[in-house]
C-alpha positions as CSV (number, residue, x, y, z in Angstrom):
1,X,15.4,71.4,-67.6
2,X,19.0,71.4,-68.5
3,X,19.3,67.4,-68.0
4,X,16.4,67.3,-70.2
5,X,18.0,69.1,-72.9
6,X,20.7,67.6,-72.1
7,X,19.2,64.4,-73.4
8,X,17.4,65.5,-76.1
9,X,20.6,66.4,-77.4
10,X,22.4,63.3,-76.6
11,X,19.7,60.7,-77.9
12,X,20.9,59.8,-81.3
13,X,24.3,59.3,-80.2
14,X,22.7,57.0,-77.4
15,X,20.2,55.3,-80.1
16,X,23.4,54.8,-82.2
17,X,25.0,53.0,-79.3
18,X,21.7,51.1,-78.0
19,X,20.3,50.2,-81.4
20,X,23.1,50.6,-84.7
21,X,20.2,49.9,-87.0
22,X,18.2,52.8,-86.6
23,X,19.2,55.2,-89.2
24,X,20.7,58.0,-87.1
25,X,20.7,60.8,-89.4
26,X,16.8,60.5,-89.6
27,X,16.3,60.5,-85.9
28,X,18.9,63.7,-85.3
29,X,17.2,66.2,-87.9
30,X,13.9,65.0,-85.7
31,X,15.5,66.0,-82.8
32,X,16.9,69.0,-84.4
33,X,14.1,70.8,-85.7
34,X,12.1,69.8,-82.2
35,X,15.1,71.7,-80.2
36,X,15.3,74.7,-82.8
37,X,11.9,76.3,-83.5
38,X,10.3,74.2,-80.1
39,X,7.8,72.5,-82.6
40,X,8.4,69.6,-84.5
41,X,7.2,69.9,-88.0
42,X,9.1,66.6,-89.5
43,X,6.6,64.2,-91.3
44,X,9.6,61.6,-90.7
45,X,8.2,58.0,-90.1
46,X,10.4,55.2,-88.2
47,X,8.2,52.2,-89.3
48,X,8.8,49.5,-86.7
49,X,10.4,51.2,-84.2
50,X,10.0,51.4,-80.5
51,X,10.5,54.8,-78.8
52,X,11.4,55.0,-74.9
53,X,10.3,58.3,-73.7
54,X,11.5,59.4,-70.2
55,X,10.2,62.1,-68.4
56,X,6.7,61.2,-70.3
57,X,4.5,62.5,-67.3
58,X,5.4,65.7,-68.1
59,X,6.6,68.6,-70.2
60,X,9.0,68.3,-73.0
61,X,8.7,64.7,-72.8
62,X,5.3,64.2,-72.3
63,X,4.3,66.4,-76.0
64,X,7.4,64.3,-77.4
65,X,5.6,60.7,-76.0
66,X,2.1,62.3,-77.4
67,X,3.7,63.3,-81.2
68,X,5.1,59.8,-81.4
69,X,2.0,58.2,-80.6
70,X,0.6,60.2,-82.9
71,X,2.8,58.8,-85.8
72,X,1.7,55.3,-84.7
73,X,4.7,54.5,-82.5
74,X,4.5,52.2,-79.5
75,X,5.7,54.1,-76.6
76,X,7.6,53.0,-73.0
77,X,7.7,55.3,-70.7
């Protein structure tokens, strides 16, 4: 649990590393309103982007690979 959050909290400075074109600021506030009310109600869209979700089988990670699917993201996880 705390590796996950952990993680969560970690992933856009990781995304900055991995991939310096995806805006940064768009993908934290995401994360951000996921981690503080434990619902994400962004509309944000990341048109052409990939998302790797680990942890996707279950839990945090599995709603967070099943949101971005949603949005019409191709998922790896």
């Amino acid at each position: 649990m705390i590796g996950v959050l952990l993680l969560l909290l970690l992933l856009p400075f990781l995304l900055y590393i991995a991939a310096p074109q995806i805006r940064t600021d768009e993908l934290s506030s995401v994360c951000r309103k996921m981690l503080s009310s434990g619902v994400c109600t962004s509309t944000i869209q990341l048109p052409g982007k990939v998302a790797v979700v680990t942890g996707a089988n279950t839990g945090i990670g599995k709603e967070t690979a099943k949101e971005l699917a949603q949005r019409g993201k191709f998922i790896c996880f």
